[in-house]
C-alpha positions as CSV (number, residue, x, y, z in Angstrom):
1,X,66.6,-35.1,-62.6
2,X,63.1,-35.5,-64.4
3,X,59.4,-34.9,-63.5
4,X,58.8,-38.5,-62.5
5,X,62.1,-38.4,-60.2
6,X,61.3,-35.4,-58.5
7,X,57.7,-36.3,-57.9
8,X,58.6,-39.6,-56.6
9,X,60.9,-37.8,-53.9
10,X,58.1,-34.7,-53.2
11,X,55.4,-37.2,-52.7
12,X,56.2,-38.9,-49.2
13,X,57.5,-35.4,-48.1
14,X,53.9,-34.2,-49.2
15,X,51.9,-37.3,-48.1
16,X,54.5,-36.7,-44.4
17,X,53.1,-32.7,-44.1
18,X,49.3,-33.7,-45.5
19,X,48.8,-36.3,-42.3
20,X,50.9,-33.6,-39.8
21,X,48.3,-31.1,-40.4
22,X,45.3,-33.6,-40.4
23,X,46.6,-34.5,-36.8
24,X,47.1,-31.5,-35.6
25,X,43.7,-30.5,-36.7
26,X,41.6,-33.6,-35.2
27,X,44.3,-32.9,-32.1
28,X,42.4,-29.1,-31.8
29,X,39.0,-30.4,-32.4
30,X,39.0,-33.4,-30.2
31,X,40.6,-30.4,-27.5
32,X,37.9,-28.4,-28.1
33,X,35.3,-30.8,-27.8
34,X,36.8,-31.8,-24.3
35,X,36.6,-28.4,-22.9
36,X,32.8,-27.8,-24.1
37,X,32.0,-31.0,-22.5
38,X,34.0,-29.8,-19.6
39,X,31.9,-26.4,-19.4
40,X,28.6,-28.4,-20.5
41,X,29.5,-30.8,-16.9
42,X,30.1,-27.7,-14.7
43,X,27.1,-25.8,-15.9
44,X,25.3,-29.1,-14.8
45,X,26.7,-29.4,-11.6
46,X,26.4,-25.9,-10.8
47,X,22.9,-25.4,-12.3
48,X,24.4,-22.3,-14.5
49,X,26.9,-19.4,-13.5
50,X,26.8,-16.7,-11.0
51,X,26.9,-13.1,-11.2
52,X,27.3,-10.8,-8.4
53,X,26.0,-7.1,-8.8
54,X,26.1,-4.3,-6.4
55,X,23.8,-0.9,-7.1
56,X,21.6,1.4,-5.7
57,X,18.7,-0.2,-5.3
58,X,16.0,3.2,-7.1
59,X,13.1,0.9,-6.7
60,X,12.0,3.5,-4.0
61,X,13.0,6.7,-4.3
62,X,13.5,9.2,-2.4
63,X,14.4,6.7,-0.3
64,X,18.0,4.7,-2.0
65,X,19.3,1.5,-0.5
66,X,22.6,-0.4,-1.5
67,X,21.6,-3.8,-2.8
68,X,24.2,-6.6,-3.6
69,X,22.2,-9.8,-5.1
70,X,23.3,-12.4,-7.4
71,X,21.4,-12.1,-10.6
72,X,23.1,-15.5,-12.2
73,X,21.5,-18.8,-12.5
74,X,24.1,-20.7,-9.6
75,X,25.1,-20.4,-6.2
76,X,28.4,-17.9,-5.1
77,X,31.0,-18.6,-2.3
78,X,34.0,-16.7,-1.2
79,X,32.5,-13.1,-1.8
80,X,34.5,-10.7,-1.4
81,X,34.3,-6.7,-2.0
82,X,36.6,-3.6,-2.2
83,X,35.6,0.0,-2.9
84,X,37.4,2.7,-4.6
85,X,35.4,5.0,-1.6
86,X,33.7,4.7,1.4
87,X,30.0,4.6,0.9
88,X,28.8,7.1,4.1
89,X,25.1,8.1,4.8
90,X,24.3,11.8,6.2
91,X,24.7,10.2,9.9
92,X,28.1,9.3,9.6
93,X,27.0,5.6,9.3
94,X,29.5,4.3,7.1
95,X,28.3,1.2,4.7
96,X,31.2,0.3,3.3
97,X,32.5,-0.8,6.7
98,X,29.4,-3.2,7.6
99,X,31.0,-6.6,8.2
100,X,29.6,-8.4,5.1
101,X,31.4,-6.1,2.7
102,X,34.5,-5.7,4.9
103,X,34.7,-9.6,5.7
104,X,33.0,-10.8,2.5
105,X,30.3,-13.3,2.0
106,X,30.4,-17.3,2.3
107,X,27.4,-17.9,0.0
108,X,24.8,-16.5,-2.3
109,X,22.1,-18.0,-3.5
110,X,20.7,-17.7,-7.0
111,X,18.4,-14.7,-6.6
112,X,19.9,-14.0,-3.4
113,X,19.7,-10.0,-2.5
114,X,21.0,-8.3,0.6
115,X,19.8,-4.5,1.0
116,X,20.9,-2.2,3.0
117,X,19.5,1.1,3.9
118,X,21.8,4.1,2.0
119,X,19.8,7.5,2.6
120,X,17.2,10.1,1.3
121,X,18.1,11.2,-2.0
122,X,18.8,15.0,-0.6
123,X,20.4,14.4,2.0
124,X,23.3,12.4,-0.7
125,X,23.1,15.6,-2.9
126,X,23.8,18.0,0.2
127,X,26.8,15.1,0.9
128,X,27.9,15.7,-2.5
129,X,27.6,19.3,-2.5
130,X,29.7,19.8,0.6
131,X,32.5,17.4,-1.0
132,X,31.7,14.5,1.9
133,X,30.3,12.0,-1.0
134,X,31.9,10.9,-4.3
135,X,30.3,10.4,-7.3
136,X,31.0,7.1,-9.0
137,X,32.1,5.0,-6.6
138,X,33.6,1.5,-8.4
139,X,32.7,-1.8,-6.4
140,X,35.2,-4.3,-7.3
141,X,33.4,-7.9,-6.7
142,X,35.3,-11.2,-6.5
143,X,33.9,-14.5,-5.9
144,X,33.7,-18.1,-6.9
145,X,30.8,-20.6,-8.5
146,X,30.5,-23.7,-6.7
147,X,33.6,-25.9,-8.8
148,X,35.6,-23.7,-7.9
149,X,35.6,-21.2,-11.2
150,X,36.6,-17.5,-9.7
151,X,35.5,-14.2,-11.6
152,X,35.4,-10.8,-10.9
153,X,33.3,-7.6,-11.7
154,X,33.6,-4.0,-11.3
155,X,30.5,-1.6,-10.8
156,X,29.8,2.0,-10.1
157,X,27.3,3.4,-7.6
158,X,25.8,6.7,-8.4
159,X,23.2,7.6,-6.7
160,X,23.5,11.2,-7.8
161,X,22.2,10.3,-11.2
162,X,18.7,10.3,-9.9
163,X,18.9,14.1,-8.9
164,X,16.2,15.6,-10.2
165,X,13.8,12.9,-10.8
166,X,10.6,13.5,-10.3
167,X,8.4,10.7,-7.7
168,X,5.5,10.1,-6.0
169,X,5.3,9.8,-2.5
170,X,6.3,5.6,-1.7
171,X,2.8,4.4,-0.9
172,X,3.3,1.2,1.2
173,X,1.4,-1.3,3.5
174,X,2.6,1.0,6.3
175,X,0.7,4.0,4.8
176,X,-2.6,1.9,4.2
177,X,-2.5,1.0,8.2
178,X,-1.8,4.4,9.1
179,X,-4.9,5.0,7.2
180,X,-7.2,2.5,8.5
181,X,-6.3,3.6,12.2
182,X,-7.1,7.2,11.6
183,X,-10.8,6.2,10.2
184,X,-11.1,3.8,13.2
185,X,-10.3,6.8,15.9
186,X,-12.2,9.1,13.8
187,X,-15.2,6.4,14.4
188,X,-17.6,7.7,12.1
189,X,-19.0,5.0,9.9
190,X,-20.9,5.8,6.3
191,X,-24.5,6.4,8.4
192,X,-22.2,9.4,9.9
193,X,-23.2,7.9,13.7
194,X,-20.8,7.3,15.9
């Protein structure tokens, strides 16, 4: 066989792979577009994606609460939470067992928080000490966006890591009436008459 023989057998074989591959790759992109569009559709619908967190809330310390919120951009259903231990304040009030986290939670708005009281700061590091508290506890978070998408996070509470830190005294609208009531029973004005 010859050049010109073999070519003229080669060439539908070659011209038969050369429009395989072009299929297959407009098959992939025209796939790939779909599913963007797909994702571009549900962000609409669901005004962006969720994201459930649960932490020790710091913001006043001494004082640390247990804050779950959703810090994503659309609305959670079907909540749902399991801890790796219970989550106990000095009183024996256990947190971990408060129906919300034990039953889970239909809905969460965007921005949404729940807080829930936790304890002093010492009185967790004299939990610790006497081997009543764990440190690191791992949240394991489930839930769904709105079309039905399902996710799932793990986080760590530790409020132990703030041992140590130095704060000022929480200064609060509470502390500013306290104030103002013992100037009024003290009833002196600035002319220092009564």
């Amino acid at each position: 066989m010859d050049a010109t023989a073999i070519a003229q057998i080669a060439n539908p074989f070659i011209q038969t792979v050369f429009i395989v591959v072009m299929g297959l790759g407009y098959f992939f992109t025209i796939r790939n577009l779909r599913s963007q569009v797909q994702e571009m559709n549900q962000a609409r619908t669901t005004a962006g994606r969720p994201l459930i967190i649960v932490t020790e809330d710091y913001e006043n310390l001494p004082t640390v609460h247990l804050a779950v919120q959703n810090v994503g951009h659309g609305p959670a259903k079907n909540i749902t939470f399991e801890f790796s231990s219970q989550v106990e304040s000095s009183d024996g009030f256990v947190l971990s067992e408060l129906a919300f986290f034990e039953e889970g939670i239909t809905s969460l708005a965007p921005g949404g928080r729940i807080v829930c009281y936790w304890d002093e700061l010492g009185n967790l590091q004299e939990m610790f000490q006497e081997g009543r508290l764990e440190r690191g506890i791992a949240v394991t978070v489930n839930y769904q966006d709105i079309t039905g998408g399902s996710f799932s996070h793990e986080w760590e509470i530790d409020p132990l890591l703030y041992a140590g830190l130095r704060t000022v005294g929480y200064r609060g609208v509470s502390d500013l009436v306290d104030i103002a009531e013992k100037i009024s029973e003290e009833g002196i004005g600035d002319d220092g008459r009564e």
